[in-house]
mmCIF file as Biopython writes it, N, C-alpha, C and O atoms, coordinates in Angstrom:
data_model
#
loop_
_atom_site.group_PDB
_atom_site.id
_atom_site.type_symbol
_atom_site.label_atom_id
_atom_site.label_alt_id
_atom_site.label_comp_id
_atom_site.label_asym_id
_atom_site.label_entity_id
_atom_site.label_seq_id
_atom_site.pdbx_PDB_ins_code
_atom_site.Cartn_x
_atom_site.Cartn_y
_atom_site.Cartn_z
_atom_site.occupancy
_atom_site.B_iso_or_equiv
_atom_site.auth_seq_id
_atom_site.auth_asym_id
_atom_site.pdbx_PDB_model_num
ATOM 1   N N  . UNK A ? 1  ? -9.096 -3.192 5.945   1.0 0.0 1  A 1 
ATOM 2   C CA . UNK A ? 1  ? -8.579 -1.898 6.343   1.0 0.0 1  A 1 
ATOM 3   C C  . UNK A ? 1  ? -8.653 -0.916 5.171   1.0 0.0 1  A 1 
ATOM 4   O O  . UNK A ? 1  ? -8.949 -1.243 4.022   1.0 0.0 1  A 1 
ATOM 5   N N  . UNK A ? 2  ? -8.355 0.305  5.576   1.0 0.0 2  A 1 
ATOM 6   C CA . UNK A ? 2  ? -8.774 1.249  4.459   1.0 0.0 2  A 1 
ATOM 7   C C  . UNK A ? 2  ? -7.455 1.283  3.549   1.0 0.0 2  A 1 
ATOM 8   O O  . UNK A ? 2  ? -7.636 1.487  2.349   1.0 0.0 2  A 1 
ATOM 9   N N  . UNK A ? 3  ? -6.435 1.142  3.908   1.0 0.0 3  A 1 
ATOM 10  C CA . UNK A ? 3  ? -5.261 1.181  3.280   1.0 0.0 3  A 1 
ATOM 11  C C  . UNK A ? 3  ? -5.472 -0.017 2.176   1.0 0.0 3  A 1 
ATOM 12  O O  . UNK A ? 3  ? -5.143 0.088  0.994   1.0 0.0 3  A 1 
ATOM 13  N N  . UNK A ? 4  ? -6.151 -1.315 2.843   1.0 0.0 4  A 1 
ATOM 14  C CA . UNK A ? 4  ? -5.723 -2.441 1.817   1.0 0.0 4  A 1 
ATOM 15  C C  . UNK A ? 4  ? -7.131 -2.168 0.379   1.0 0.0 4  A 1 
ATOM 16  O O  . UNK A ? 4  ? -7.114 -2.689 -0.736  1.0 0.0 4  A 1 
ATOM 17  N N  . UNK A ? 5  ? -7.955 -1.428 0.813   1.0 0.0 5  A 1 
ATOM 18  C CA . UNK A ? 5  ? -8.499 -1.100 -0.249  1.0 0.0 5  A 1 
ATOM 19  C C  . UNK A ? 5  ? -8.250 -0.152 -1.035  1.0 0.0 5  A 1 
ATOM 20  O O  . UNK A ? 5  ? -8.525 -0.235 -2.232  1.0 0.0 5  A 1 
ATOM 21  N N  . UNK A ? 6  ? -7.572 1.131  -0.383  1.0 0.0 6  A 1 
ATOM 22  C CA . UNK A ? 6  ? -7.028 1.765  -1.204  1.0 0.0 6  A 1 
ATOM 23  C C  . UNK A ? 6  ? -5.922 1.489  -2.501  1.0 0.0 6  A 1 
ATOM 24  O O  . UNK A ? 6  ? -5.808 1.994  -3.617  1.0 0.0 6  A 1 
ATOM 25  N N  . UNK A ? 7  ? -5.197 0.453  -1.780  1.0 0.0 7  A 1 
ATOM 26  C CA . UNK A ? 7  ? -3.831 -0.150 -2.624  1.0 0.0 7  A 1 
ATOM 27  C C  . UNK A ? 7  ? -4.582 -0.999 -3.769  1.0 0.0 7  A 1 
ATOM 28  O O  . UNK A ? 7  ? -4.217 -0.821 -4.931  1.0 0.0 7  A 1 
ATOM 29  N N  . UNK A ? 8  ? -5.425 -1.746 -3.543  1.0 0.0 8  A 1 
ATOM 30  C CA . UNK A ? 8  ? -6.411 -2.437 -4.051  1.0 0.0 8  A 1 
ATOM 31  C C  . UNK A ? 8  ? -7.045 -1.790 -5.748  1.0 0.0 8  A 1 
ATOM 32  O O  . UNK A ? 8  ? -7.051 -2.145 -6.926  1.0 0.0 8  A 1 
ATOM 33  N N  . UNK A ? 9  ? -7.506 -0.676 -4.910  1.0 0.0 9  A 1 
ATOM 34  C CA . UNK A ? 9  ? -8.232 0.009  -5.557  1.0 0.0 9  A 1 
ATOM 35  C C  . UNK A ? 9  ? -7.342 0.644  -6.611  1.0 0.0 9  A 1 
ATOM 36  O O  . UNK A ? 9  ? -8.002 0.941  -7.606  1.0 0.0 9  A 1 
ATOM 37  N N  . UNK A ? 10 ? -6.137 0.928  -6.703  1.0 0.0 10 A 1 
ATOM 38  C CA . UNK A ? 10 ? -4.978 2.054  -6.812  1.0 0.0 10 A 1 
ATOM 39  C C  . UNK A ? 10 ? -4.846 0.963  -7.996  1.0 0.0 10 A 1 
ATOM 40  O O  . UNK A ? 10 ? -4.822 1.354  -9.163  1.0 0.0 10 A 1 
ATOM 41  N N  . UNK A ? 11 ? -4.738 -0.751 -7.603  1.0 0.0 11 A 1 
ATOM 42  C CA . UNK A ? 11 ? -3.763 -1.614 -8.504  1.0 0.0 11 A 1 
ATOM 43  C C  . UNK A ? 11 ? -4.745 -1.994 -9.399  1.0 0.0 11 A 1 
ATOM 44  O O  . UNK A ? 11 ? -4.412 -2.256 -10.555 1.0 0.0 11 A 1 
ATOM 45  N N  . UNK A ? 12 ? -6.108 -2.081 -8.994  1.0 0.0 12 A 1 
ATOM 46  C CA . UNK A ? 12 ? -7.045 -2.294 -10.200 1.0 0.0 12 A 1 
ATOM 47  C C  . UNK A ? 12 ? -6.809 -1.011 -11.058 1.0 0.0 12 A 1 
ATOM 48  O O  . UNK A ? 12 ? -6.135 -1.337 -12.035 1.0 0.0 12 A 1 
ATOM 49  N N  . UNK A ? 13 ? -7.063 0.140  -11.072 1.0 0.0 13 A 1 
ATOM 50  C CA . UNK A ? 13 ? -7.034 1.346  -12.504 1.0 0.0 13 A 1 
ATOM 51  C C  . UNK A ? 13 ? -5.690 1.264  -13.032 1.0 0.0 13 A 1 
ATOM 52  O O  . UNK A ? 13 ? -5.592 1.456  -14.244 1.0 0.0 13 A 1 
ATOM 53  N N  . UNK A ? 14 ? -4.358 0.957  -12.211 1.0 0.0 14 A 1 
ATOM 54  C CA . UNK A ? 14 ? -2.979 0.389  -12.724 1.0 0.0 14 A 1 
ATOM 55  C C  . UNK A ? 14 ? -3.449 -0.574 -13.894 1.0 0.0 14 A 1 
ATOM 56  O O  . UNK A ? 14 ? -3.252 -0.266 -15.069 1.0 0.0 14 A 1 
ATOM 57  N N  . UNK A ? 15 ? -4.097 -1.786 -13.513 1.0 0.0 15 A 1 
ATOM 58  C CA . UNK A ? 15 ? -4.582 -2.939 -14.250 1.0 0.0 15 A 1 
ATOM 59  C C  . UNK A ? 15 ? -5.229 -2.534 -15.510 1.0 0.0 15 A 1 
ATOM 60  O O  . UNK A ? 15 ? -4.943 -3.035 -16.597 1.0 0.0 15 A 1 
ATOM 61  N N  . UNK A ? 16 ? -6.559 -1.139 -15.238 1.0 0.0 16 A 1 
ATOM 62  C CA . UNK A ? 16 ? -6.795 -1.241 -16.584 1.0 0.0 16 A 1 
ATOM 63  C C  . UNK A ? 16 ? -6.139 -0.227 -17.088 1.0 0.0 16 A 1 
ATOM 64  O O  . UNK A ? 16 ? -6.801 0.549  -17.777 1.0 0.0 16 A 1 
ATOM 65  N N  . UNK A ? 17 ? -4.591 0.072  -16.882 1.0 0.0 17 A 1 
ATOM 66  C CA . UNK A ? 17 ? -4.192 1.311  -17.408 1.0 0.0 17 A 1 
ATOM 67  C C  . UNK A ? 17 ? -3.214 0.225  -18.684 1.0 0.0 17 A 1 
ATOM 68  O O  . UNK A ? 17 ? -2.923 0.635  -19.808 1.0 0.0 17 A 1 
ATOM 69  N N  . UNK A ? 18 ? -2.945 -0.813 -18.284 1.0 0.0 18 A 1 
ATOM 70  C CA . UNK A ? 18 ? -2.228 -1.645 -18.758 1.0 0.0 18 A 1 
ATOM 71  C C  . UNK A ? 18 ? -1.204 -1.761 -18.624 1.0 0.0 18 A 1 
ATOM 72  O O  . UNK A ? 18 ? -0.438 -1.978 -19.562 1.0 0.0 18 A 1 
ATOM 73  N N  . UNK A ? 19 ? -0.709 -1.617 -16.955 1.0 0.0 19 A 1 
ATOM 74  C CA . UNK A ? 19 ? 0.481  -1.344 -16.353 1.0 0.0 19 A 1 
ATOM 75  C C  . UNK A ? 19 ? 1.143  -2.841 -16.405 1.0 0.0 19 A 1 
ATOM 76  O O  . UNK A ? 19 ? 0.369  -3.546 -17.053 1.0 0.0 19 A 1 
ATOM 77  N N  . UNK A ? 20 ? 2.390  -3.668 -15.928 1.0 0.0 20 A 1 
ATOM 78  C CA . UNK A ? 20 ? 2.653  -4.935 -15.487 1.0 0.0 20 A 1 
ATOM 79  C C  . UNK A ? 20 ? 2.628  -5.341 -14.127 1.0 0.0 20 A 1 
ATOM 80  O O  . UNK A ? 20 ? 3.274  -4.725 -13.280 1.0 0.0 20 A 1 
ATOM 81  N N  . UNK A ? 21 ? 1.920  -6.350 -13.848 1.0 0.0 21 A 1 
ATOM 82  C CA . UNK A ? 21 ? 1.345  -6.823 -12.660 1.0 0.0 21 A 1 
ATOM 83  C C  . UNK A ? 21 ? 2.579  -6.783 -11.516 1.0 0.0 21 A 1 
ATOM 84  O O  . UNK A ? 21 ? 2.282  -6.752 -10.321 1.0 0.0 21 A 1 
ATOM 85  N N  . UNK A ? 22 ? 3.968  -6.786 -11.951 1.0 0.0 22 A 1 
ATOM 86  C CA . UNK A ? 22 ? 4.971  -6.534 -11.016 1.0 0.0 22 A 1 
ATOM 87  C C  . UNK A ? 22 ? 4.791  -5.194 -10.704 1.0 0.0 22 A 1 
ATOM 88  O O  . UNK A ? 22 ? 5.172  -5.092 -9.538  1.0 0.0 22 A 1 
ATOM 89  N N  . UNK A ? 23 ? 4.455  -4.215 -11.065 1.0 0.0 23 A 1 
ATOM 90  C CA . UNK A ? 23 ? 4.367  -2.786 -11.019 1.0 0.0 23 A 1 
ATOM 91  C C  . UNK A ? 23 ? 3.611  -2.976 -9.765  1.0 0.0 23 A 1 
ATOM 92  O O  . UNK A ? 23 ? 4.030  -2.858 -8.613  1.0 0.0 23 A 1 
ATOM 93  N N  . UNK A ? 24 ? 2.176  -3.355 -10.264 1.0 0.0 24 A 1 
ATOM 94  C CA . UNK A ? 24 ? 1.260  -3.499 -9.154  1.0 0.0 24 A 1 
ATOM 95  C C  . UNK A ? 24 ? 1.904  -3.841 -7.751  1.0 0.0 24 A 1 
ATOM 96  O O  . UNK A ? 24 ? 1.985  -3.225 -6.688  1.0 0.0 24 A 1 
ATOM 97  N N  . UNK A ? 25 ? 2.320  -5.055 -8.185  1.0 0.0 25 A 1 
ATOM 98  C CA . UNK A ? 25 ? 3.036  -5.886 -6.726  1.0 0.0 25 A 1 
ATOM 99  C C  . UNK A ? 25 ? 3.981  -5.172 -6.305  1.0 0.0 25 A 1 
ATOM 100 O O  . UNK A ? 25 ? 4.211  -5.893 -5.333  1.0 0.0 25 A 1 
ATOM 101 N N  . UNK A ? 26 ? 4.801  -4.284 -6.199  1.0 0.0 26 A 1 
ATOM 102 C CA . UNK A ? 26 ? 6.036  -3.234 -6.047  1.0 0.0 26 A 1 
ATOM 103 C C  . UNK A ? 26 ? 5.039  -2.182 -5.713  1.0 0.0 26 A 1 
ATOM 104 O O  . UNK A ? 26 ? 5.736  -1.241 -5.332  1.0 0.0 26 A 1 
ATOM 105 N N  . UNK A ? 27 ? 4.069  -1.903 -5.660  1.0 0.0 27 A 1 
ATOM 106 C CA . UNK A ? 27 ? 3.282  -0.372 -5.187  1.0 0.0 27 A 1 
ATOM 107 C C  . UNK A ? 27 ? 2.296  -1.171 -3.952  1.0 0.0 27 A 1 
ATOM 108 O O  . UNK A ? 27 ? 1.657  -0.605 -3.065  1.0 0.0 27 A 1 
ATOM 109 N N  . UNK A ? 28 ? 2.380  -2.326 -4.154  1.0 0.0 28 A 1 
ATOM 110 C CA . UNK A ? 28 ? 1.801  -2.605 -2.646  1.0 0.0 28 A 1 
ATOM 111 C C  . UNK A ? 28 ? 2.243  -3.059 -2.006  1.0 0.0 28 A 1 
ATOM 112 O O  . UNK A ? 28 ? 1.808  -3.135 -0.857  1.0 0.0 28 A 1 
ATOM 113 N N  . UNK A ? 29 ? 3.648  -3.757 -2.497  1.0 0.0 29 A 1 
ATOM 114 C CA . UNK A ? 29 ? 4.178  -4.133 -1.199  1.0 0.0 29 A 1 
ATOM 115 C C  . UNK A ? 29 ? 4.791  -2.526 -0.475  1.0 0.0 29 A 1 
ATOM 116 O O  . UNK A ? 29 ? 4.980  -2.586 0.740   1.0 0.0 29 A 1 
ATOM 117 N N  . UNK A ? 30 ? 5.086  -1.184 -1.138  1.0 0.0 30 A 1 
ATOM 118 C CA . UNK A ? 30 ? 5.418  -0.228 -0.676  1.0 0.0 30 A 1 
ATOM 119 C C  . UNK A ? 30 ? 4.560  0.043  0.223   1.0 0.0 30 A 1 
ATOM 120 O O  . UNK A ? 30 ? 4.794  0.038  1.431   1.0 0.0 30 A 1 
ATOM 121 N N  . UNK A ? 31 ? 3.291  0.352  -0.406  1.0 0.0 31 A 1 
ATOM 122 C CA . UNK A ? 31 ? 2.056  0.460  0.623   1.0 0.0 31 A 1 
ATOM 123 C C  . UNK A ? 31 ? 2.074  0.108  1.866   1.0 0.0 31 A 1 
ATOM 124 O O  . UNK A ? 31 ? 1.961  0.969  2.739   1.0 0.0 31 A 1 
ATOM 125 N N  . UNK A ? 32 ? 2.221  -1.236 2.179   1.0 0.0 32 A 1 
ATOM 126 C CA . UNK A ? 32 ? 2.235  -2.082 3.548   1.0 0.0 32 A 1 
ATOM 127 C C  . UNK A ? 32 ? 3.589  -1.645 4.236   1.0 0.0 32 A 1 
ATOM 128 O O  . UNK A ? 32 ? 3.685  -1.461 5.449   1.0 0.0 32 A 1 
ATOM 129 N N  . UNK A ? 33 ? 4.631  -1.499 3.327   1.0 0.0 33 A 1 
ATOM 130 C CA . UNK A ? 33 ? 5.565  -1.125 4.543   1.0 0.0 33 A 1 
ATOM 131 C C  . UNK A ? 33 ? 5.787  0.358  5.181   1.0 0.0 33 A 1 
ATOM 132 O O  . UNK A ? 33 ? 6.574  0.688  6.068   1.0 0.0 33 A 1 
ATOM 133 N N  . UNK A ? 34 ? 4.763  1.225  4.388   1.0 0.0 34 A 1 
ATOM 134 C CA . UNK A ? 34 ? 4.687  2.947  4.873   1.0 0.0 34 A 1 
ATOM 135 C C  . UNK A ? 34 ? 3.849  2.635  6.117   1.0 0.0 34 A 1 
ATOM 136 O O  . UNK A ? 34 ? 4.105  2.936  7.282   1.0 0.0 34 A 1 
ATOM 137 N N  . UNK A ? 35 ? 2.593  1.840  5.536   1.0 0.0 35 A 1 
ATOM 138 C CA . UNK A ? 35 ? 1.323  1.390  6.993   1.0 0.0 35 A 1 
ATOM 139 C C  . UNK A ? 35 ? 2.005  0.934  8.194   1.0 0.0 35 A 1 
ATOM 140 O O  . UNK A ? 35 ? 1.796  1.460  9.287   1.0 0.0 35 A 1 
ATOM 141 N N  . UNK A ? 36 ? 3.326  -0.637 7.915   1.0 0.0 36 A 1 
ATOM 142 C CA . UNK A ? 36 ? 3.461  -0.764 8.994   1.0 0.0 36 A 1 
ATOM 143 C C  . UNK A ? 36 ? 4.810  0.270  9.748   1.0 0.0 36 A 1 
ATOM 144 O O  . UNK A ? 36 ? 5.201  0.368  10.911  1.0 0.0 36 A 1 
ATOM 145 N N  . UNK A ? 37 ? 5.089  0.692  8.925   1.0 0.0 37 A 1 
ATOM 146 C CA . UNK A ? 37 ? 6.397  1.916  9.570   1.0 0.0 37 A 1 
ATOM 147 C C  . UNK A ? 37 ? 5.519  3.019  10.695  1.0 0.0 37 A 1 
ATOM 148 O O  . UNK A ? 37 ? 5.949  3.543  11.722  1.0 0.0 37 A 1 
ATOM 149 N N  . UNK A ? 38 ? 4.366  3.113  10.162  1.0 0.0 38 A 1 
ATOM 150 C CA . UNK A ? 38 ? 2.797  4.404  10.357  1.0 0.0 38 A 1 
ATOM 151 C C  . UNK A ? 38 ? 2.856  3.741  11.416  1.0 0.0 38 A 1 
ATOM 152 O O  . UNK A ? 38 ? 3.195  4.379  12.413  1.0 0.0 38 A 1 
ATOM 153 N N  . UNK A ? 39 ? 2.593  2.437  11.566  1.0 0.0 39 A 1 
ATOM 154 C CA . UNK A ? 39 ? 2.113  2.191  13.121  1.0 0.0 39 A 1 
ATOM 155 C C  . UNK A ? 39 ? 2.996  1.667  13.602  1.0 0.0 39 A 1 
ATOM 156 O O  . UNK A ? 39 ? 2.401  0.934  14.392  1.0 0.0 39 A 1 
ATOM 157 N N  . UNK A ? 40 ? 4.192  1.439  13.759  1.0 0.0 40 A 1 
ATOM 158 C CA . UNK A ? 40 ? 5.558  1.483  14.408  1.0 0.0 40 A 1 
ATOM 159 C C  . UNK A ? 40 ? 5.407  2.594  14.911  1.0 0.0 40 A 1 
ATOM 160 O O  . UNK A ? 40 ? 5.047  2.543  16.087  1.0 0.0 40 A 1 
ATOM 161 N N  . UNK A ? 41 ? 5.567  3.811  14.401  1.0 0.0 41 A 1 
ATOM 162 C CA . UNK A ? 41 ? 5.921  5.378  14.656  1.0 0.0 41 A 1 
ATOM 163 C C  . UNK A ? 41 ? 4.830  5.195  15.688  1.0 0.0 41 A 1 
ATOM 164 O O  . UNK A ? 41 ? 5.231  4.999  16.835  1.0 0.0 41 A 1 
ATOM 165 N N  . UNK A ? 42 ? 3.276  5.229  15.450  1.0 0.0 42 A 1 
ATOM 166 C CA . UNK A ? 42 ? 2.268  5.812  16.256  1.0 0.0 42 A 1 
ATOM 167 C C  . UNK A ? 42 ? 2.758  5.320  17.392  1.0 0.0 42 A 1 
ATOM 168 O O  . UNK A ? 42 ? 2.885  6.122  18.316  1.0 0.0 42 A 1 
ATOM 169 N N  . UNK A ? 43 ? 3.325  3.284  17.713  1.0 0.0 43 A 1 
ATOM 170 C CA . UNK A ? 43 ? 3.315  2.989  19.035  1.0 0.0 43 A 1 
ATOM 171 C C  . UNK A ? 43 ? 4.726  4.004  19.635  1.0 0.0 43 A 1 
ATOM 172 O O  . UNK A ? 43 ? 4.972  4.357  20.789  1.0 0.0 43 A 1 
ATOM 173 N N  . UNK A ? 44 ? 5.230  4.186  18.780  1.0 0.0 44 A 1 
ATOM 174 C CA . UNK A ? 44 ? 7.263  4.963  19.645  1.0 0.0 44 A 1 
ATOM 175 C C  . UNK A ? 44 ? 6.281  5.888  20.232  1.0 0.0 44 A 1 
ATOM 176 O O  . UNK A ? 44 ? 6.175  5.884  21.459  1.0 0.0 44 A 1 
ATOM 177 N N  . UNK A ? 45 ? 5.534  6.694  19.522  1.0 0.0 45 A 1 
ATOM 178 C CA . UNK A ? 45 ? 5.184  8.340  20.183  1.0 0.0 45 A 1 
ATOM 179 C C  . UNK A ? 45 ? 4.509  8.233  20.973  1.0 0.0 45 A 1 
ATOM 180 O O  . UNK A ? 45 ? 4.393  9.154  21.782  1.0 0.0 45 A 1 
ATOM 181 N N  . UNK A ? 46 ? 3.537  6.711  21.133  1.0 0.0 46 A 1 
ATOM 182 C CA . UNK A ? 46 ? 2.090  6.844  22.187  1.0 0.0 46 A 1 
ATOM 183 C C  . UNK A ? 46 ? 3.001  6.897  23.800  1.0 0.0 46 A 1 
ATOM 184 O O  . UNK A ? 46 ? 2.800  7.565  24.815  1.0 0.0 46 A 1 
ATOM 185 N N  . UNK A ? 47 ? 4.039  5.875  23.454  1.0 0.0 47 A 1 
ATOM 186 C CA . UNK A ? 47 ? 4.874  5.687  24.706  1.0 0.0 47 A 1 
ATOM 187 C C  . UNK A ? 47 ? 5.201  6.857  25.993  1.0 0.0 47 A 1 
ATOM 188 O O  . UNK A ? 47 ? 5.908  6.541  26.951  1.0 0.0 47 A 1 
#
């Protein structure tokens, strides 16, 4: 999905920024829960 490459993508330049890999892991697990909140919302409204 485009999201998981984006986050992906986001945590690799984190990586060579010389961020800590918990950082990483804390910005994607955020990631996934905006996506799945995103498509929670889309199904409430399609209704």
């Amino acid at each position: 999905m485009g999201v998981n490459h984006l986050a992906s993508t986001v945590a690799t330049h984190l990586e060579l920024d010389g961020q800590i890999d918990i950082d990483i892991h804390r910005f994607g697990v955020a990631i996934l829960l905006l996506h799945l909140l995103e498509e929670r919302f889309r199904i409430l409204l399609s209704e």
